[in-house]
FIZA-719150 format. One record per atom (N, C-alpha, C): x, y, z. Coordinates in steps of 0.001 Angstrom, whole numbers, padded with zeros to 6 digits, always signed. Each point is the difference from the previous one (the first is absolute). Layout:
XYZ ...
//
This chain:
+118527+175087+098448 -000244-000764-001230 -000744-001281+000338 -001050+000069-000503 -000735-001817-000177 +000467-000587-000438 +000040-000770+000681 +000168-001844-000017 -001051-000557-001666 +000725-000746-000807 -001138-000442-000530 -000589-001269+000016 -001114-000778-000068 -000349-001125+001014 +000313-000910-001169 +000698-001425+000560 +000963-000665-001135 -001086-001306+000010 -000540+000048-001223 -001523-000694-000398 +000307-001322-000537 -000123-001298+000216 +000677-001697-000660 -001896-000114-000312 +000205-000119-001278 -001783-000414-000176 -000573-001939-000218 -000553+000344+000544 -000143-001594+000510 -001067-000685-001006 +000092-001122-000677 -000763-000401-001210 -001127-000557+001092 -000909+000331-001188 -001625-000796+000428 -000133-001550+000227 -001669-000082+000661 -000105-001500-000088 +000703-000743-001176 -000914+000369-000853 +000332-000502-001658 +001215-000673-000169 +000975+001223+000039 +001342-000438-000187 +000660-000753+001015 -000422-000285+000960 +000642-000806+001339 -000230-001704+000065 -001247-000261-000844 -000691-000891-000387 +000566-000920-001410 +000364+001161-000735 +000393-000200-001442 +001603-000435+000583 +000828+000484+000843 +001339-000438+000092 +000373-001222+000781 -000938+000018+001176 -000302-001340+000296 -000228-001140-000164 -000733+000071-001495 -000072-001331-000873 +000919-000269-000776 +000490+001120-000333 +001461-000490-000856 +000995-000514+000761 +000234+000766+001288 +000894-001016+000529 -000181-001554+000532 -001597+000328+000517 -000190-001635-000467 +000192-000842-001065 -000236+000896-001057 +000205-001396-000776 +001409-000221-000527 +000888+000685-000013 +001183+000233+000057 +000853-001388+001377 -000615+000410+000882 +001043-000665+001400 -000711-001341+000121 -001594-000526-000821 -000208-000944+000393 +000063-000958-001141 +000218-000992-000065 -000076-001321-000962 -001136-000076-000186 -000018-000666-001349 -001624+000052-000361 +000500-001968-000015 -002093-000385+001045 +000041-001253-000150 +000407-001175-001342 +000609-000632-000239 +000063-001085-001126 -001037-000667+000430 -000992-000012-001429 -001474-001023-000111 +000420-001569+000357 -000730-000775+000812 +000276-001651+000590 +001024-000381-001362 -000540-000398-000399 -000185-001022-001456 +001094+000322-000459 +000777+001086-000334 +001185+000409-001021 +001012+000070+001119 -000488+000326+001361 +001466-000169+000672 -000174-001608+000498 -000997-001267-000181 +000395-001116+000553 +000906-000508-001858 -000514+000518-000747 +000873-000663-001450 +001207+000761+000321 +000394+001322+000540 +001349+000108-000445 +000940-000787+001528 -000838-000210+000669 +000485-001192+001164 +000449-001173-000690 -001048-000561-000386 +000540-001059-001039 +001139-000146-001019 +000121+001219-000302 +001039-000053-001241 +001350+000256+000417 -000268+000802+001340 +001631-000462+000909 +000171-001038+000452 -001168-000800+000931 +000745-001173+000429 -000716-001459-000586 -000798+000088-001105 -000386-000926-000701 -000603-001258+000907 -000065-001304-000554 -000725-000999+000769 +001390-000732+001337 +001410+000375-000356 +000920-000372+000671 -000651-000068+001027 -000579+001264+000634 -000001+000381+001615 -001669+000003+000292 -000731-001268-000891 -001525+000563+000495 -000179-000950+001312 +000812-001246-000030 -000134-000854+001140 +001645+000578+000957 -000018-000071+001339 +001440+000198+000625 +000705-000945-000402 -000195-001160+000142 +000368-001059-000371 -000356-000278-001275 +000369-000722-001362 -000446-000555-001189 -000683-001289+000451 +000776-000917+000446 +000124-000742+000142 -001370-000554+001206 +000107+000306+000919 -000776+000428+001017 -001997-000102-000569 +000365+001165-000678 -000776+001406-000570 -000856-001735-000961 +000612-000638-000657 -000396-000514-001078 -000544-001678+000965 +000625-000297+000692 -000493-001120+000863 -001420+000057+000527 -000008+001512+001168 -000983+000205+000492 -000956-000205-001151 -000331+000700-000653 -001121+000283-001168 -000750-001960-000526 +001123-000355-000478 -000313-001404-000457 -000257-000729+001180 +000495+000248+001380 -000755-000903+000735 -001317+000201+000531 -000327+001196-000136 -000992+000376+000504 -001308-000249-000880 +000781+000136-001679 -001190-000165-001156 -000227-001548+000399 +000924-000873+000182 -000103-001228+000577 -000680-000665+000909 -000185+000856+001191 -000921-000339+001260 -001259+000621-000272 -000278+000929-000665 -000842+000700-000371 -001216-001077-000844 -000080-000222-001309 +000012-001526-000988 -000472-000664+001145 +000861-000843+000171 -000236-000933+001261 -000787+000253+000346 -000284+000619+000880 -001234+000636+000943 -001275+000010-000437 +000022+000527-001198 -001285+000250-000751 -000548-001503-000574 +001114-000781-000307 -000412-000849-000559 -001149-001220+001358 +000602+000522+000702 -000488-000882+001140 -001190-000260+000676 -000642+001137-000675 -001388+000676+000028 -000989-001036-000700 -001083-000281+000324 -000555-001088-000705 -001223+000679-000174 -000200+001224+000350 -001976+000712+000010 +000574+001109-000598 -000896+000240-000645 +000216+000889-001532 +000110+001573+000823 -001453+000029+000937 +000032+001474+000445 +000918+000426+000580 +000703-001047+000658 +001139+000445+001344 +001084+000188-000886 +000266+000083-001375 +001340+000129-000850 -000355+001598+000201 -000895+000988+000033 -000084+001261-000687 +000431+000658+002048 -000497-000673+000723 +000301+000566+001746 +001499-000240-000007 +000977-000648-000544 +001390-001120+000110 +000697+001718-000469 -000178-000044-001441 +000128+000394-001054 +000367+001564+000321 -001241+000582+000600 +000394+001339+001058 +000707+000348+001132 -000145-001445+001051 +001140+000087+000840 +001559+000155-000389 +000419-001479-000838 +001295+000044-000484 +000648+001038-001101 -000862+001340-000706 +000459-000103-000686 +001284+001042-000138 -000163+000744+001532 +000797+001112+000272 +001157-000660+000302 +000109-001353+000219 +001258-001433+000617 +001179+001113-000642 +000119-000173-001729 +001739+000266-000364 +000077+001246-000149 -000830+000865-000179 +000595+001476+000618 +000221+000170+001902 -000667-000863+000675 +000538+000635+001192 +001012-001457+000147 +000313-000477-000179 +001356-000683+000196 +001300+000503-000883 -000518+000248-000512 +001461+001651-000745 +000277+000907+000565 -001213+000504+000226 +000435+001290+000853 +000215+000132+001038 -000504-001053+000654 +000742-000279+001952 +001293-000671-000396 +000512-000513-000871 +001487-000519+000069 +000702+001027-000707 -000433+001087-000830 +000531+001523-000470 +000277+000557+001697 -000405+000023+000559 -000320+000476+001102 +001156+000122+000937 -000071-001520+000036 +000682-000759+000824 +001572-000141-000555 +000091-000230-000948 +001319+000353-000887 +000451+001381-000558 -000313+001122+000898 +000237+001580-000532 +001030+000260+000012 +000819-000191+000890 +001233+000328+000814 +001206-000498-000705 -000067-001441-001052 +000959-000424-000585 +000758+001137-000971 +000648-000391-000094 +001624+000372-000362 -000451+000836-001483 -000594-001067-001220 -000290+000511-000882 -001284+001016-000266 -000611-000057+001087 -001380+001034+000243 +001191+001226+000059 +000710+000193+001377 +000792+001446-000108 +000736+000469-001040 +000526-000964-000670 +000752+000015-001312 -001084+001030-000981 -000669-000776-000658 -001012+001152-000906 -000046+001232+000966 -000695-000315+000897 +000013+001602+000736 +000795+001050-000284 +001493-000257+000155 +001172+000324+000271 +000155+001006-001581 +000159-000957-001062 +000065-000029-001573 -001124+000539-000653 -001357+000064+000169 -000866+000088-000816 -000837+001146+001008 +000603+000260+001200 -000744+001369+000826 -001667-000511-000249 -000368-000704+000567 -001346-000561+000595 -000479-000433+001435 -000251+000692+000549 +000003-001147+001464 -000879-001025-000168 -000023-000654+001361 -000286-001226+000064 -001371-000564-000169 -000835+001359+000331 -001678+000529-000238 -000281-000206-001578 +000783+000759-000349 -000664-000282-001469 +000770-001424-000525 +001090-000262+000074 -000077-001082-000865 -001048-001580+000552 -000320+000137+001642 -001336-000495+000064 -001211+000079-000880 +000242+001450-000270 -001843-000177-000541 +000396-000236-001502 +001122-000266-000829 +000414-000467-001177 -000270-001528-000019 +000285-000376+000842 +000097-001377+000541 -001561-000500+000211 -000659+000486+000697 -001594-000120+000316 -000813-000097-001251 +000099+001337-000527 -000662+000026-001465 +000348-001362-000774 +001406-000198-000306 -000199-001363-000840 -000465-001033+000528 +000079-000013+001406 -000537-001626+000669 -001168+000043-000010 -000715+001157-000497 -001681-000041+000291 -000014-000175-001725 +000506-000309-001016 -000319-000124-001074 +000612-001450+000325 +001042+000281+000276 +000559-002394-000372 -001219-000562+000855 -000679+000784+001300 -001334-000868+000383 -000595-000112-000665 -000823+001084-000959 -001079-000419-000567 +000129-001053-001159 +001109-000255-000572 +000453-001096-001131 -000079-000974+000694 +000877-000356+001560 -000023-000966+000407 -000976-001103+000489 -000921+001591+000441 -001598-000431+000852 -000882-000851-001113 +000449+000698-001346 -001110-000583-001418 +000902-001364-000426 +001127-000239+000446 +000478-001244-000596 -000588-001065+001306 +000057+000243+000700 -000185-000702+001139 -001639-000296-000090 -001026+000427+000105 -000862-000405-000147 -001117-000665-001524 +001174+000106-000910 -000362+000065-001599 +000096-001979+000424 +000615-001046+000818 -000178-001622-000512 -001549-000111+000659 -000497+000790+001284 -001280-000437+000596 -001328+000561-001068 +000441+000837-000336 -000714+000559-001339 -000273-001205-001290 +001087-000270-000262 +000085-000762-001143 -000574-001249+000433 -000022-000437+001344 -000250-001149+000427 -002124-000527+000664 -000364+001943+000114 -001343-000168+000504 -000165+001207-001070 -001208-000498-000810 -000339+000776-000980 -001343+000898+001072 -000458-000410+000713 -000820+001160+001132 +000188+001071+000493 +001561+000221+000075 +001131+001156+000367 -000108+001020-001040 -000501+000798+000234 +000342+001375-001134 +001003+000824+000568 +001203-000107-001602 +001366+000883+000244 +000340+001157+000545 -001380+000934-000925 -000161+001082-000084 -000045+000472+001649 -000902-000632+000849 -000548+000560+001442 +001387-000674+000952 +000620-000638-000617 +000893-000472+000848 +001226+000633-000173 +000026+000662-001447 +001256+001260+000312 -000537+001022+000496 -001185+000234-000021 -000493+001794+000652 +000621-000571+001446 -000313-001143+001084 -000026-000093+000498 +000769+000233+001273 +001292-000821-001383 +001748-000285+000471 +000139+001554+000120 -000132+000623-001148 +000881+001665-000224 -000884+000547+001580 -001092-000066-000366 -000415+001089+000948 +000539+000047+001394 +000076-001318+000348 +000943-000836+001295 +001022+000654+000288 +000630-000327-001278 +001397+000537+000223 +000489+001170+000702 -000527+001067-001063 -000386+001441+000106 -000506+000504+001180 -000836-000573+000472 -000914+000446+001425 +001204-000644+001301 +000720-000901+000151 +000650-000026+000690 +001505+000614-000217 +000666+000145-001136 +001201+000781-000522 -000272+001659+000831 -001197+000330-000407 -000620+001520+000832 -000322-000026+001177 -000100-001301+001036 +000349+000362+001249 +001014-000285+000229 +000836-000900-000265 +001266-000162+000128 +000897+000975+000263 -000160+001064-001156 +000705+001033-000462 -000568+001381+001040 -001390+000044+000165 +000041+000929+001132 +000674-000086+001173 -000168-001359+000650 +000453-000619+000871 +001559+000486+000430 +000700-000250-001558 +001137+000040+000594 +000943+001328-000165 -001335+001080-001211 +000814+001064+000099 -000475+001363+001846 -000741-000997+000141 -000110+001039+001828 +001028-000872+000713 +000404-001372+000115 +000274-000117+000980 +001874-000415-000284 +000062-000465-001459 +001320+000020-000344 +000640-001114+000097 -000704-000908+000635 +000937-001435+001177 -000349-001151-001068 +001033-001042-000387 -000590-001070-000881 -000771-001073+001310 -000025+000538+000874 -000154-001391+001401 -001594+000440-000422 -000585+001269+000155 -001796+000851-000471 -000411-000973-001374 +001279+000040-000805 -001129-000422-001580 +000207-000936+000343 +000836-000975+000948 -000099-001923-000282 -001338+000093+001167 -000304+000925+000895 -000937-000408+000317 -001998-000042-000488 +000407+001259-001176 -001252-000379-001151 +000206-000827-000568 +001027-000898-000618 -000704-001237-000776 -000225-000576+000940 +000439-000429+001318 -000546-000922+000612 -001632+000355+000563 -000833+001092+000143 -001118+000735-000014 -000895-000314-000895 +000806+000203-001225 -001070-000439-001169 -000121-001355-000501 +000644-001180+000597 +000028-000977-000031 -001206-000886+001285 +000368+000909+000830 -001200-000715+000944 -001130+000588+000133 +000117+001538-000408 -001494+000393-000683 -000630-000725-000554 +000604-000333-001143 -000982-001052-000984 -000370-000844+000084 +000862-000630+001197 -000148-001312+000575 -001122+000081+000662 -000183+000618+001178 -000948+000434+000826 -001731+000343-000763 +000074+000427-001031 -000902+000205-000986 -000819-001580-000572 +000878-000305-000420 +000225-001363-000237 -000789-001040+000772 +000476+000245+001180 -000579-000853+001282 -001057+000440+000247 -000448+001025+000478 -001540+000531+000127 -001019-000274-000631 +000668+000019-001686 -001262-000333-000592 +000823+000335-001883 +000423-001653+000126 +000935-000292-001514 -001148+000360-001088 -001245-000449-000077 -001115+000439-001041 -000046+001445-000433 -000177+000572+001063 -000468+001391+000253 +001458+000539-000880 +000788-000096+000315 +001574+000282-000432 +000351-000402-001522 -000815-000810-000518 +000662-000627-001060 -001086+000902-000855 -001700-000299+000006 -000845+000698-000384 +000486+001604-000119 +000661+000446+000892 -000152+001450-000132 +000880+000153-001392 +001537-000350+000005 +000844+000122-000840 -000677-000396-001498 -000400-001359-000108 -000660-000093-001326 -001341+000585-000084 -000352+000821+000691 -001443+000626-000713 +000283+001653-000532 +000814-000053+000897 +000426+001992-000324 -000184+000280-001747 -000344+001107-000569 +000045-000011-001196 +000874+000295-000299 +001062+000181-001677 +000744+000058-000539 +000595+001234-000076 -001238+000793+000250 +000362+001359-000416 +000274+000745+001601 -000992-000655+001255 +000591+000677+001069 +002059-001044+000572 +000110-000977-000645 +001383-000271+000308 +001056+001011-000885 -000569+000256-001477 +000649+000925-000779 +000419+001526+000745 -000996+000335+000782 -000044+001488+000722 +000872-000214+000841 -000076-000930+001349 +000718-000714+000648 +001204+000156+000039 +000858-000490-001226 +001072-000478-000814 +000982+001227-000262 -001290+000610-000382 +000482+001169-000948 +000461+001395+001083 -001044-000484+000752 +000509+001178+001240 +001420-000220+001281 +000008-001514-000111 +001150-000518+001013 +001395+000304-000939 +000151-000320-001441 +001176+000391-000589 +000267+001099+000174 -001065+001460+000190 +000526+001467+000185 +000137+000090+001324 -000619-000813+000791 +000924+000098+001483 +001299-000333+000287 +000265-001057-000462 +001324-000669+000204 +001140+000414-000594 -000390+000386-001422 +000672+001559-000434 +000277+001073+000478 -000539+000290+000717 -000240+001162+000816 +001039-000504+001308 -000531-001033+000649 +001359+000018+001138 +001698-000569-000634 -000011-000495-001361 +001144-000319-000339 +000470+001648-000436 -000486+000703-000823 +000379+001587-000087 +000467+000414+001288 -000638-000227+001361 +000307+000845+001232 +000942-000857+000461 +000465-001152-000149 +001275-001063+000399 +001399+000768-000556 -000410+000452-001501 +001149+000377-000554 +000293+001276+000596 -000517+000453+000558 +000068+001463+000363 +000360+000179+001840 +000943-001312-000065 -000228+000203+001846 +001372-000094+000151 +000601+000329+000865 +001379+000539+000371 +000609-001310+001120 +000823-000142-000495 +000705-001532+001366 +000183+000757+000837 +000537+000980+000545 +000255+000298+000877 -001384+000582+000963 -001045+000034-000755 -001384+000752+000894 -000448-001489+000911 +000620-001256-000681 -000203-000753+001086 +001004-001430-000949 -000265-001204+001281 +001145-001321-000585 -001313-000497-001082 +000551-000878-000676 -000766-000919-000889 +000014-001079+000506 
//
């Protein structure tokens, strides 16, 4: 008597392809868009926790809008306000975020963690995002008495100026520190971009001041417009990084 040959029929490409994606999409999370997961960040831990400190959080800022003022005011040549103006203006976002930095570890940082299931990555880049908006208010209050005071100063080129500043150093900052992780790396870009400019400065202050006020409106707009989708872009990949793939 024959044997009869015991046949398991094996599905096609097609179908191997077709089951594969379902279980992908099944086993994997689908990304939350920036924007709706930094608001529902917000709406758990509100402005309580945007500084580690309140207190702290609210000093730094006013002293800095303080030394900041100052500074500018001190300026007595119209062109050298718009060279000043670009150096300082990244000042109160990177003095937030190197003392975010530097203050990670406190008590009430692990706390949210703990309660609100966020690590310490993202509620950084919660933290970043608003300090790059309290800069740009701060940067426009701060230079709005030398304004009012030299009618030669145009506002307009002196906020493209500030933002673009900002922005262009917030995006190395932020590369900076999502390869290497260490707050000791980002305190050592502001101190970089501080004597960059300096160095610029010294070579040839004309050349430096000329460049900034001649650029047109529309190439600082492009500028501007392209550094916010960068910096976006590494605050999206901040939120998305694991404490344990390395320390903060």
């Amino acid at each position: 008597m024959r044997r009869q040959k015991f046949h398991i029929p094996m599905p096609d490409d097609e179908t191997v392809k077709n089951e594969v994606r379902s279980i992908t999409r099944l086993g994997l999370k689908q990304k939350e868009p920036f924007f709706p997961y930094m608001l529902r960040i917000g709406k758990v831990l509100g402005f309580k926790y945007l500084f580690t400190n309140t207190r702290d959080g609210m000093l730094l800022t006013i002293s800095t809008l303080i030394a900041v003022i100052f500074f500018l005011n001190t300026i007595s040549d119209a062109p050298d306000i718009y060279g000043a103006v670009f150096l300082i203006s990244p000042l109160l976002f990177m003095s937030l975020s190197l003392y975010e930095l530097y203050m990670k570890k406190q008590n009430a940082t692990f706390e949210v963690e703990m309660t609100a299931k966020y690590n310490l990555y993202q509620i950084s880049a919660f933290r970043m995002l608003h300090f790059s908006i309290l800069s740009i208010a701060g940067n426009t209050i701060s230079f709005l008495p030398v304004v009012w005071k030299d009618s030669s100063l145009e506002f307009f080129t002196l906020f493209m100026i500030s933002t673009t500043s900002l922005f262009i150093f917030a995006i190395v900052f932020l590369f900076v520190y999502t390869k290497k992780r260490s707050g000791l790396t980002a305190n050592l870009i502001g101190m970089g971009w501080i004597l960059a400019n300096i160095g610029l400065r010294l070579i040839n202050a004309n050349g430096y001041n000329h460049f900034l006020m001649s650029l047109p409106a529309i190439l600082y707009g492009i500028v501007l417009i392209g550094s916010v989708i960068i910096y976006l872009y590494y605050l999206s990949k901040l939120i998305r990084m694991n404490v344990q793939e390395g320390a903060l």
